[in-house]
C-alpha positions in Angstrom: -35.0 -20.2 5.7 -35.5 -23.4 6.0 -36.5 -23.9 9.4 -39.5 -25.8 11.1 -39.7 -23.3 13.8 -41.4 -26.0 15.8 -41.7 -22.8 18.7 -43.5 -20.7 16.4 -40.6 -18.0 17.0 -41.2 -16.2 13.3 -41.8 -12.5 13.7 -41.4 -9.6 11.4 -39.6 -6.1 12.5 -40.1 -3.2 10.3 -37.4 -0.4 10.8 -38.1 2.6 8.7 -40.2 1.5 5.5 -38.5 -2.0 4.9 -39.6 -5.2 6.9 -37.4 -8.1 8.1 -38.3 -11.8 9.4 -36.7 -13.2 12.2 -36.5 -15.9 14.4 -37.1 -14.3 18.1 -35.9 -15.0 21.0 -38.1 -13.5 23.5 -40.9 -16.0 21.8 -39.0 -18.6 22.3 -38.8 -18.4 26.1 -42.6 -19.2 25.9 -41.7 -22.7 25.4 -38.0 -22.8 26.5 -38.4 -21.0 30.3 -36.9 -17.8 30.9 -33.7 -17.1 28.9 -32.6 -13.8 29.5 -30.0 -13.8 31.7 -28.6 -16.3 29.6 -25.1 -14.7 27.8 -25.7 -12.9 25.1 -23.0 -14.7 23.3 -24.8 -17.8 23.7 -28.3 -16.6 22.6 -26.4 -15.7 19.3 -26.1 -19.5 19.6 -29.3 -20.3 20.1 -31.4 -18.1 17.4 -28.7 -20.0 14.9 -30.2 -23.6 15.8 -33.6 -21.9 16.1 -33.3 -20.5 12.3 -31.8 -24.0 11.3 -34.0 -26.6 12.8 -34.5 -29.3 10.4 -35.2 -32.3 12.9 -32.1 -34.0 11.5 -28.9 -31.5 12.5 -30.8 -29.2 14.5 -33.3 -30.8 17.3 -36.1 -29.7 19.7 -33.7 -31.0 22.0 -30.8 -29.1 20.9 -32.8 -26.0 21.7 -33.6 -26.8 25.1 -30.5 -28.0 25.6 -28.9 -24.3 25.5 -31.7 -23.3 27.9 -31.0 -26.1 30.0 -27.4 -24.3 30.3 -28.4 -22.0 32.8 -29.0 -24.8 35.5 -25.8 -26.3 35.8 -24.1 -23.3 33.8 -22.3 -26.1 31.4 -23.5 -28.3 28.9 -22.0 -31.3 27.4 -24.8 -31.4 24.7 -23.1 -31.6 21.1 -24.8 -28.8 18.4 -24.4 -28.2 15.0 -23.5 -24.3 14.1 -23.6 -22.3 11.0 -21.9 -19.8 10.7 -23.0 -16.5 8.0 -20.3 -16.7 6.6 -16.0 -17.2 6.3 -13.5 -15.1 6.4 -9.9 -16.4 4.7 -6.2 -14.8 4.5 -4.2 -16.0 1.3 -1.8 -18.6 3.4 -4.7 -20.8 5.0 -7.1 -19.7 1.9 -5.4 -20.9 -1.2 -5.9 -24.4 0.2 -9.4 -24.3 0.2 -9.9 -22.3 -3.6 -7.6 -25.1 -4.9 -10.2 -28.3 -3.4 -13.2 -25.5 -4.6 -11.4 -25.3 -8.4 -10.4 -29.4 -7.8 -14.4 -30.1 -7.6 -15.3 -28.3 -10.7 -12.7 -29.7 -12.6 -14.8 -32.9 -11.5 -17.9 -31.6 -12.4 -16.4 -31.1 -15.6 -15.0 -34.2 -16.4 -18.4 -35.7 -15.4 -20.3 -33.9 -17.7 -21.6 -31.6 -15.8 -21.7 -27.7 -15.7 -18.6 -26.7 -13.4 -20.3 -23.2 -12.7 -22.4 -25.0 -10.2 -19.6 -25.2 -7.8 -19.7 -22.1 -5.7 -19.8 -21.3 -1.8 -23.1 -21.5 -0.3 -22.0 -19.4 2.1 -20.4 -15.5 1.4 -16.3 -16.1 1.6 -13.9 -13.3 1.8 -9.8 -13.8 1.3 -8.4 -10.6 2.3 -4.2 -10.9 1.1 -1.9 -10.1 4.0 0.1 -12.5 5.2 2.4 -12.4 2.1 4.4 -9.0 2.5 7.3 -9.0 3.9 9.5 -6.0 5.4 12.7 -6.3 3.0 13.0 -2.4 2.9 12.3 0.1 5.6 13.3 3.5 6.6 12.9 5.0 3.0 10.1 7.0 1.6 10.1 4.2 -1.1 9.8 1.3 1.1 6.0 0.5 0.6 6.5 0.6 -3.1 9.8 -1.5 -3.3 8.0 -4.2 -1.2 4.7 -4.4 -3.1 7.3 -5.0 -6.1 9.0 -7.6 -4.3 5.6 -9.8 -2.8 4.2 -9.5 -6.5 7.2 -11.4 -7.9 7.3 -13.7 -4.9 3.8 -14.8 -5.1 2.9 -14.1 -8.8 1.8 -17.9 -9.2 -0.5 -17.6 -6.1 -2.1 -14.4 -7.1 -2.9 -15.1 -10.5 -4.5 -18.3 -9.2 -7.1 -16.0 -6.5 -6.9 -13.7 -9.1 -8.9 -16.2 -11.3 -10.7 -17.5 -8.2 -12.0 -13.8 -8.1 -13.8 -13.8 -10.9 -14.7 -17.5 -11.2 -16.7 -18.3 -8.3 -19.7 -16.4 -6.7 -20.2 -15.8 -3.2 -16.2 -15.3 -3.1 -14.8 -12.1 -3.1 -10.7 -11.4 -2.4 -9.6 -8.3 -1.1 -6.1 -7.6 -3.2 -2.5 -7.2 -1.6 -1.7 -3.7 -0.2 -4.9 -3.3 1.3 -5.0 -3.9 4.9 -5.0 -7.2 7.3 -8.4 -9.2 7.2 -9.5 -8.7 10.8 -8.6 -5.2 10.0 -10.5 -5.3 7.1 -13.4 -7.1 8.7 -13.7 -4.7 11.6 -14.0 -1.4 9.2 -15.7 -2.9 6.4 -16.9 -6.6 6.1 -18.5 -7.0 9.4 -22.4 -5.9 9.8 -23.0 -7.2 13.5 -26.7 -7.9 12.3 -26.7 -10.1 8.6 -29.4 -10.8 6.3 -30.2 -12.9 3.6 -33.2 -12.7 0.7 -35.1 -16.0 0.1 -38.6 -16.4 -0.7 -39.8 -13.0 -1.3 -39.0 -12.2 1.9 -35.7 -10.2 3.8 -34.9 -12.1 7.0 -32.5 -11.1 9.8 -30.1 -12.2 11.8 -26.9 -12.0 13.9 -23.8 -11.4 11.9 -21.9 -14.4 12.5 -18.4 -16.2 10.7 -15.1 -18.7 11.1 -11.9 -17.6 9.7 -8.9 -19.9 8.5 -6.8 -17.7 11.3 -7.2 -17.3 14.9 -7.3 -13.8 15.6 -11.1 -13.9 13.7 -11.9 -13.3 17.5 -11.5 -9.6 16.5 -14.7 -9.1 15.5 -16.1 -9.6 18.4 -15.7 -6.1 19.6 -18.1 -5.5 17.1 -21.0 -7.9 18.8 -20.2 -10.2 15.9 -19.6 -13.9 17.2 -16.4 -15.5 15.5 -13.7 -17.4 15.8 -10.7 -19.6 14.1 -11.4 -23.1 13.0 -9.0 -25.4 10.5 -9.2 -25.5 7.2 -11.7 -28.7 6.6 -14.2 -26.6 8.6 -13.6 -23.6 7.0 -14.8 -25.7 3.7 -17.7 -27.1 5.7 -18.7 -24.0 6.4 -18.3 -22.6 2.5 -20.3 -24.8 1.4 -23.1 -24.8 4.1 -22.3 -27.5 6.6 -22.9 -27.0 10.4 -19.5 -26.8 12.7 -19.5 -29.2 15.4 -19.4 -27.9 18.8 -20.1 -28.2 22.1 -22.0 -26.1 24.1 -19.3 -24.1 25.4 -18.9 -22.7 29.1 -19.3 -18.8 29.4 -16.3 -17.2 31.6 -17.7 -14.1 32.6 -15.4 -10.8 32.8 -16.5 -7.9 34.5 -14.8 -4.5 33.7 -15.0 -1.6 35.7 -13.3 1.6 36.0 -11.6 3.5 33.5 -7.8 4.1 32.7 -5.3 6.0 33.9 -3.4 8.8 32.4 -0.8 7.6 30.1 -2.4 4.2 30.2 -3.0 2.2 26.7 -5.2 -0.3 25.7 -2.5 -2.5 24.8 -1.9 -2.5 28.2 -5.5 -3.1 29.5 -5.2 -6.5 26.8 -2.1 -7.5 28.4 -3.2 -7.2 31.6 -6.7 -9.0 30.6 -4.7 -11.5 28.5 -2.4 -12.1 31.9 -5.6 -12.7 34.1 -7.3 -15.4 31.7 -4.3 -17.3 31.0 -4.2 -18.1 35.1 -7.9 -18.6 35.1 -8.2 -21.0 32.5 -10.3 -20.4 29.5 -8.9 -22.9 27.0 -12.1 -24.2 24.9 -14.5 -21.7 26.3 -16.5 -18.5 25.9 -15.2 -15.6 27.3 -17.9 -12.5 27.4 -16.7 -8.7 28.5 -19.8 -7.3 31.0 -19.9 -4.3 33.7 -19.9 -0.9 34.0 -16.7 -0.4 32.5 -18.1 -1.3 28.9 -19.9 2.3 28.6 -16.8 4.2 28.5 -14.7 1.3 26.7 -14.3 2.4 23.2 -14.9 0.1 20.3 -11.2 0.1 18.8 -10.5 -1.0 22.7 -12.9 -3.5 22.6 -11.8 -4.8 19.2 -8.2 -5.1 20.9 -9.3 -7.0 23.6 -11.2 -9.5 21.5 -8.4 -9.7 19.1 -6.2 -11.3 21.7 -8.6 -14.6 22.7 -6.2 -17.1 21.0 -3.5 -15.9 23.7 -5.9 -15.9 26.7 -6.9 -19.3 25.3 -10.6 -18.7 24.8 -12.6 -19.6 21.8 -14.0 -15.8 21.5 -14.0 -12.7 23.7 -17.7 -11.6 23.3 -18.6 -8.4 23.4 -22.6 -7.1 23.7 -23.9 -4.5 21.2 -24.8 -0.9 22.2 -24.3 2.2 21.9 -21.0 2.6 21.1 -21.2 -0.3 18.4 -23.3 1.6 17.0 -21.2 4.7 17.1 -18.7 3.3 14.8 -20.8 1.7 12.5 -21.7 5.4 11.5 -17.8 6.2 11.7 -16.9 3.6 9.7 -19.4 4.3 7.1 -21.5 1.7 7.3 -25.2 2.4 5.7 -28.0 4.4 8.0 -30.2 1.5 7.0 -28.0 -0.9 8.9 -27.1 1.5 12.1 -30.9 1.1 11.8 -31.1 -2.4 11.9 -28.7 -3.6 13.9 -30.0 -0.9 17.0 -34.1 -2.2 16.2 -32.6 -6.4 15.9 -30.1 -6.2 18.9 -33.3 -4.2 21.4 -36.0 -7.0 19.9 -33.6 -9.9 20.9 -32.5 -8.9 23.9 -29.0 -8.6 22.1 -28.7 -5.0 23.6 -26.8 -4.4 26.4 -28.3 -2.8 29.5 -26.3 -1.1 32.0 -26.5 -2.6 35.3 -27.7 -5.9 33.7 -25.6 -8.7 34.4 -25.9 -12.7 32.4 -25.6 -15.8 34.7 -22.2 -17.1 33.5 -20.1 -20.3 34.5 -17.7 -18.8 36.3 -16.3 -14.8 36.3 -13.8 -12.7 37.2 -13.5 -8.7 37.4 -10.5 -5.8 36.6 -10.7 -2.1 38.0 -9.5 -0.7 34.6 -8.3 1.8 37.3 -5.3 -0.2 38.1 -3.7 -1.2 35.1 -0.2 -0.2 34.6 2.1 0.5 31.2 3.1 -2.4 30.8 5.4 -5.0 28.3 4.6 -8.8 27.6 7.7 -11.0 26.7 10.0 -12.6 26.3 8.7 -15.2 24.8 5.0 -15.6 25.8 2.2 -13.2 25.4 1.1 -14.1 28.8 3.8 -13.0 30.5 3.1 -9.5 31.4 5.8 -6.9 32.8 5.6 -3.9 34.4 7.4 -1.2 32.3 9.8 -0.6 35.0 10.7 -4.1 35.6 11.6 -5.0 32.0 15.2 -4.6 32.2 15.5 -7.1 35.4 13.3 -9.7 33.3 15.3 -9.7 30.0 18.8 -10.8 32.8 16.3 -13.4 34.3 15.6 -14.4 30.9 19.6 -14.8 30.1 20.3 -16.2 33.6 18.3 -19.0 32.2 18.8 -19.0 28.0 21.4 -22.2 28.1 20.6 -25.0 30.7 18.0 -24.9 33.2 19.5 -25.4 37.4 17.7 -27.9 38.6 15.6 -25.1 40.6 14.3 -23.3 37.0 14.5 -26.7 34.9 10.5 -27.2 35.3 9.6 -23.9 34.4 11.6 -23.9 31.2 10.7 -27.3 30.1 6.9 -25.8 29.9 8.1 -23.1 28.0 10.1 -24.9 25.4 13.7 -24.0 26.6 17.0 -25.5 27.7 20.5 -25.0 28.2 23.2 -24.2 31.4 22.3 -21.0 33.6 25.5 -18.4 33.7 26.4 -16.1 35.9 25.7 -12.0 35.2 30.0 -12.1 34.6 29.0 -14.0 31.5 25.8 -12.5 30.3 28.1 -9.4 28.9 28.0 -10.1 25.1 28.5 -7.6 22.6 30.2 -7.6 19.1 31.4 -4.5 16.8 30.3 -4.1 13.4 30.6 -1.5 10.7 27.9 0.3 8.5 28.2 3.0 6.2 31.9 4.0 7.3 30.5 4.1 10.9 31.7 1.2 13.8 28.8 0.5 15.8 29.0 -1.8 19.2 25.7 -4.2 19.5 25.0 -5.4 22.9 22.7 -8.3 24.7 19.5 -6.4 24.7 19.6 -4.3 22.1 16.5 -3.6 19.9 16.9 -4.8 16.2 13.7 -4.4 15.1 10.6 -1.9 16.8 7.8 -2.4 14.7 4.5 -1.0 14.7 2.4 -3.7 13.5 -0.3 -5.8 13.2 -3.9 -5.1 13.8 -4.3 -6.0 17.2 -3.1 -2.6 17.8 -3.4 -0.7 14.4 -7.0 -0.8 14.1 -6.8 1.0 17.6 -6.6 5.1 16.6 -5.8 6.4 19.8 -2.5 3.7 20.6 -1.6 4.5 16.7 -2.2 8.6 17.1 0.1 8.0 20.8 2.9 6.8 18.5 2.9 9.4 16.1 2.4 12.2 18.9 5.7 10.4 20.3 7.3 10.5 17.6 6.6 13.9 17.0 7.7 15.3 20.4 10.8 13.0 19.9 11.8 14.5 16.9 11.4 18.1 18.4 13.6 17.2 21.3 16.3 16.0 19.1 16.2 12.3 19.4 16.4 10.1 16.5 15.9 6.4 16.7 19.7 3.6 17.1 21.1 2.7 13.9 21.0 -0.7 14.8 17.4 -0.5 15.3 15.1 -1.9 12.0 11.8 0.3 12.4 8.6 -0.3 10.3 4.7 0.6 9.9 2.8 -1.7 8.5 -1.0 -0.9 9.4 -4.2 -2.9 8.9 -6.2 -0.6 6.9 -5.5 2.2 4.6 -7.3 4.3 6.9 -4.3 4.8 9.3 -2.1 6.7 6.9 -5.2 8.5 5.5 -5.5 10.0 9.2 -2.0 10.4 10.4 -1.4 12.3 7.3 -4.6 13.9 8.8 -3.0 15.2 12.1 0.4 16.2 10.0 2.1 13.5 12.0 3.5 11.4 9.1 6.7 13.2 8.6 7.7 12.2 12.4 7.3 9.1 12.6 9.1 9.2 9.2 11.7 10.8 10.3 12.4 8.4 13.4 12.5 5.3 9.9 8.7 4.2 11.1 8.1 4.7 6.9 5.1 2.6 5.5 6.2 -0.9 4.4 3.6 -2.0 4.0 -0.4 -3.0 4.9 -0.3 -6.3 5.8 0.6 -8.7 8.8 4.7 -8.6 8.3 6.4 -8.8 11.8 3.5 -10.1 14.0 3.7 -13.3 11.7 7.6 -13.8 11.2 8.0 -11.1 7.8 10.1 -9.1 9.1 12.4 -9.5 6.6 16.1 -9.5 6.9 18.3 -7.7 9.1 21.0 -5.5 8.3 24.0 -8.2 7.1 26.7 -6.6 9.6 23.9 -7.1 12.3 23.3 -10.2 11.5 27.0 -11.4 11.5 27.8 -10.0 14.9 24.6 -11.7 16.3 25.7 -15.0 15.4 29.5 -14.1 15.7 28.9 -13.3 19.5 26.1 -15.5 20.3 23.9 -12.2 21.1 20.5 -12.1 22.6 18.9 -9.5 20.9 15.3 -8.5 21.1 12.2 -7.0 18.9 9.6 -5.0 20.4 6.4 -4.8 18.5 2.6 -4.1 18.6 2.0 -7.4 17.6 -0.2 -10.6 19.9 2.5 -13.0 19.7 6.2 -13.3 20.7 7.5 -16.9 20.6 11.0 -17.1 20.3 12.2 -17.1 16.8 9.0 -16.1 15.6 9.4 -12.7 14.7 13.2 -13.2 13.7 15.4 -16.5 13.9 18.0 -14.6 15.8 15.9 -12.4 17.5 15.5 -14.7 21.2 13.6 -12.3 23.2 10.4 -10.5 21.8 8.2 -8.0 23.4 5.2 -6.7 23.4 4.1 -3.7 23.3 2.0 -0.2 22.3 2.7 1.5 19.5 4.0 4.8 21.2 6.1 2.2 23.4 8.0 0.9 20.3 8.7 4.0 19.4 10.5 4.8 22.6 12.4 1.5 22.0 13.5 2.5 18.5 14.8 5.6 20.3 16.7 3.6 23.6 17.7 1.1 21.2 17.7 -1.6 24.2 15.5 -3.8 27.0 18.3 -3.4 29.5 17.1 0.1 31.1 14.0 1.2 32.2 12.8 3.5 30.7 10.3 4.8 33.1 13.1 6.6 34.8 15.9 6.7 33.0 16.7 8.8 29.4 15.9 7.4 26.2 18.7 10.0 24.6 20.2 13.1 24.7 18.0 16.2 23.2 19.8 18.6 21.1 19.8 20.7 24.1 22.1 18.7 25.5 19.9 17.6 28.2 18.6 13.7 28.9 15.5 13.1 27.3 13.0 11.0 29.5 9.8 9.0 28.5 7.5 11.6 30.4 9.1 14.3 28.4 7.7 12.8 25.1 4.7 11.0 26.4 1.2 13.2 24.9 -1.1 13.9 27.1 -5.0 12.0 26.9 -6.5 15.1 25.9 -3.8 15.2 23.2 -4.2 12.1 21.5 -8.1 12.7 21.7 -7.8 15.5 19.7 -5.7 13.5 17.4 -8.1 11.2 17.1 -10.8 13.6 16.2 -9.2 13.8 12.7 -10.4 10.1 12.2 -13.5 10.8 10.2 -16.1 8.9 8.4 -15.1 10.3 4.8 -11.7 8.3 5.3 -13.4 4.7 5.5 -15.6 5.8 2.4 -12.7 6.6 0.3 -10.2 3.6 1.3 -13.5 1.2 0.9 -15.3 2.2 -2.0 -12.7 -0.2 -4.8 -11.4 -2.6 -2.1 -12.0 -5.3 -4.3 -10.5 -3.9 -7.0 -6.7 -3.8 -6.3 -3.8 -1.7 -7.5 -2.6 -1.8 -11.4 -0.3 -4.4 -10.4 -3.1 -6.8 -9.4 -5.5 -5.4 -12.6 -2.5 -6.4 -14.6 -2.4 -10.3 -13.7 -3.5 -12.1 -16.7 -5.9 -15.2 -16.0 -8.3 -16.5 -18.5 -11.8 -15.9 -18.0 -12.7 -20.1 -17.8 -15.0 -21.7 -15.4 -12.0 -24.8 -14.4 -8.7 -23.7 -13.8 -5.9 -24.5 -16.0 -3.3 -26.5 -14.1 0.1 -26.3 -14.6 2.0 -29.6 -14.7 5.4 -27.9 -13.4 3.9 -26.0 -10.8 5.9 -26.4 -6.9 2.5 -24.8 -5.4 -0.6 -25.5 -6.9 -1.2 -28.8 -8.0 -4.2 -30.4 -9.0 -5.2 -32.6 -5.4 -6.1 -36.3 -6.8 -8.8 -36.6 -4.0 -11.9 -36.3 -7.2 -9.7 -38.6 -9.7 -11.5 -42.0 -8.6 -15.1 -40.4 -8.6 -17.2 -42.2 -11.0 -20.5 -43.6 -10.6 -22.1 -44.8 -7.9 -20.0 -44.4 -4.8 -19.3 -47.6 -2.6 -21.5 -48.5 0.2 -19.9 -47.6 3.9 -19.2 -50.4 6.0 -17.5 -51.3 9.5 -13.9 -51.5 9.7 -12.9 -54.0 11.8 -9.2 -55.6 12.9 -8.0 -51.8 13.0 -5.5 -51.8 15.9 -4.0 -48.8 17.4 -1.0 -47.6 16.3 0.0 -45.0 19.3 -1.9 -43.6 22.1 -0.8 -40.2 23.0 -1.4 -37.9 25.6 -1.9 -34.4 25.8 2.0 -33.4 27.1 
């Protein structure tokens, strides 16, 4: 490392029989003062510019300057991270492989060797945000639309494909695998990273940015991360610091535990609610309290998955016990369990119960009083009450045209417009005809339930709630609305692997939740066309129609161009709207169907019990992670199929619409020209922040 550890902070920790250097933070506080009720999120911080001080981009004075924090609590001090490493999907990704494969084909044409262009630091693309749900409801829908994406994107994969085995310290995780915070969670993550260099093995916190926001993810894990562009993404790749300031520290106590029948889809939306009216936008946000010990780390992970919709930069979670829990769980090696328990205890890392950081400013939840709840329509912040969802989608088409003068405020914050109506003309519904049957679609129906994304598929007990759902739905009788396009598209592997597990596959199978697919779909906009009949009596009538999904975001037209109103929700809740087929009851109280008993059919009649989705969730076992990670970079035949030649520069092609070979190398030659001043620049335009 190439540190001057001007504090003298170099230790070694053996665990077991194998030693590890370090840069400790308890010897720092020698110099420093006392740090250790500083948050633990920004100690990560702080062992980073301790390990990379270099009296140039890391000072004596950036050090104190994070143990200056805890006076005033803020800092406007300016540091330069680096992160362990980067984590890419393929839409944001491809970007940066082509400037990577642009500055060999430099190297080349310089006569140099090309193969010394490679990250500096460890890159992972994980391939999800290319599928798209354009069949569902059939036992052959995942394989149709694998089929589909690889003739969609066979340019762009045979390009990564190369990339894969042309460049070291890159590795791509293949389509059909799972979503990359998914992915990063179960597999990629280590919470404690090291690094050989010297002779020696030193460690360190685990630590990354990712070219998509929801990185925050993996910081249920104790692993600091967030979203950054793609030019910083590249900075960091190849081993330049990330700007930053050092950031305020919103604490957030939890407390409590949750109800019966309570989700932790609706503990985020709740927590995602409270932040947005704090105020978070540009700082940390770290999870403390009592509440933590009984919080399990798919919760956790939930929580932190949603920062970009609270508006933080992270959601910080301490290590502890339970991190280390499902570091066995998910198979991770005994040595590291190891590790990451002896680091996190030497660096005052570890949480303690009853311990609580000095933070700029806080706020607390009882987890006790959290109710089920929706978010929608059209912001994730806007929490419902399950009950109250019904009266909120007619407030919502009170106000779809043109605002009163009274509402125009509101909806010009929110992006909308048009002329209120009265309820007399909120009645809009349209026939339409599908497979010999005449069908009558409504305002408020559900078109699409989806069970999606891995804010809530990398949670077990939400995704074992759905299937038990499904399960006592199909015993009952109920079957899902025609109208109503239903998917599954988990983040991992592992999900089908352990509903399969607890025989619940067939259910949800039989309610059209079939696998499309294991990648982002719905939460990002692929959800793929609607039925045409549906579509046509949408538009014909001028229908405001809605989506409910698992998903973290729900801005209108994102999940569907005519879908205006988007919800969300847990996974066993989208299920119960595939089964109403509408927003415009509540179905708290009222049935979701008719059983084939002939009796109404009511949420709490299909709604499992805790105990029952615990022992669900018991069938999630560690041999399941094992046998959907041990080839994840090897892909199906499909991707071992794609030809690329085995060259160090990439062969453009001159008739490509996608890749092209970016011209910012072509006038490269020599000795570059000397920087100077620019003067006479003049503004152009001077914009504000609204």
């Amino acid at each position: 490392m190439p540190s001057l550890d001007s504090l003298k902070t170099l230790k070694t920790l053996k665990v077991d029989d194998k030693t590890y250097h370090y840069f400790s933070l308890p010897d720092a506080a020698r110099s420093l003062g006392d740090i250790d009720t500083l948050p633990m999120s920004l100690k990560v911080l702080l062992e980073n510019l301790l390990r990379w001080e270099d009296d140039k981009t890391v000072t004596g004075a950036d050090l104190k300057a994070i143990a200056a924090w805890l006076k005033e609590r803020r800092s406007d001090r300016e540091i330069q991270y680096r992160p362990a490493r980067v984590l890419m999907q393929d839409f944001t990704g491809v970007p940066a492989v082509v400037d990577l494969a642009a500055m060999r084909a430099a190297m080349a044409k310089a006569g140099g060797d090309p193969q010394r262009i490679n990250p500096l630091s460890p890159v992972d693309l994980v391939i999800d945000h290319s599928v798209m749900v354009d069949k569902f409801a059939s036992s052959s829908a995942f394989e149709q639309n694998v089929d589909i994406e690889m003739q969609r994107n066979g340019e762009r994969y045979a390009f990564l494909r190369w990339g894969q085995s042309a460049f070291d310290n890159f590795s791509v995780v293949p389509p059909g695998t799972g979503i990359c915070h998914q992915v990063n969670l179960e597999y990629l993550g280590r919470t404690v990273w090291t690094k050989d260099e010297d002779g020696r093995t030193y460690a360190f916190p685990d630590t990354l940015v990712g070219t998509d926001s929801h990185t925050t993810m993996i910081n249920g894990l104790g692993v600091l991360g967030w979203g950054v562009g793609g030019i910083e993404a590249e900075a960091a790749m190849l081993g330049q610091p990330v700007s930053m300031l050092i950031p305020e520290v919103i604490g957030f106590k939890l407390t409590g535990k949750l109800k019966e029948g309570i989700t932790a889809t609706d503990l985020v939306l709740t927590v995602t609610q409270m932040l947005r009216k704090k105020g978070v936008v540009g700082k940390f946000v770290e999870f403390y309290g009592d509440g933590l010990a009984d919080l399990p780390l798919a919760d956790r992970a939930t929580i932190a998955n949603m920062a970009p919709e609270y508006g933080a930069t992270c959601g910080f979670f301490p290590v502890d016990d339970i991190t280390l829990d499902y570091l066995r769980l998910s198979g991770r090696p005994d040595e590291l369990v190891k590790l990451v328990e002896a680091y996190s205890k030497a660096q005052g890392l570890w949480r303690l119960p009853g311990k609580e950081p000095v933070f700029t400013d806080s706020l607390a939840l009882d987890m006790g009083t959290v109710e089920a709840s929706l978010a929608g329509p059209k912001r994730p912040q806007d929490r419902v009450a399950l009950p109250n969802v019904a009266q909120a989608f007619t407030d919502f088409l009170d106000l779809q045209f043109k605002p009163t003068s009274k509402e125009e405020g509101r909806l010009e914050s929110e992006g909308g417009g048009g002329v209120a109506v009265g309820n007399a003309d909120l009645v809009g519904e349209a026939d339409y005809q599908y497979d010999g049957q005449t069908y009558r679609l409504k305002n408020g129906a559900v078109v699409i339930a989806a069970i999606t994304s891995c804010t809530n598929t990398s949670n077990p007990s939400v995704m074992m709630a759905a299937g038990l759902v499904a399960k006592k739905a199909v015993e009952k009788g109920l079957q899902r609305k025609p109208w109503v396009k239903s998917s599954l598209a988990p983040g991992s592997k592992v999900v089908t692997d352990y509903y399969k597990a607890a025989g619940l596959t067939p259910y949800l199978d039989q309610l059209g939740f079939d696998l499309v697919g294991y990648g982002c779909t719905t939460c990002i906009g692929n959800s793929g066309p609607l039925q045409e009949p549906i579509e046509k009596a949408i538009q014909q009538a001028d229908l405001s129609v809605a989506s409910v999904l698992s998903g973290n975001r729900n801005f209108e037209g994102r999940v569907h161009p005519l879908v205006k109103t988007n919800w969300l929700a847990s996974p066993p809740l989208v299920v119960a709207y595939a089964l109403a087929g509408t927003v415009r009851i509540d179905i708290s109280s009222e049935p979701l169907g008719q059983g084939k008993d002939g009796q109404p059919v009511y949420l709490r009649d299909i709604w499992p019990s805790s105990k029952e989705i615990a022992d669900a969730v018991a069938q999630v076992n560690t041999r399941m992670f094992h046998k959907e990670y041990a080839e994840v970079f090897a892909g199906d035949a499909q991707w071992q199929a794609i030809e690329v030649p085995q060259a160090a520069t990439y062969v453009w092609q001159d008739d490509s619409t996608y890749i092209q070979h970016p011209p910012f190398f072509d006038d490269i030659a020599g000795p570059l020209p000397q920087i100077t001043d620019v003067s006479g620049a003049r503004v152009l335009a001077l914009l504000g922040t609204r």
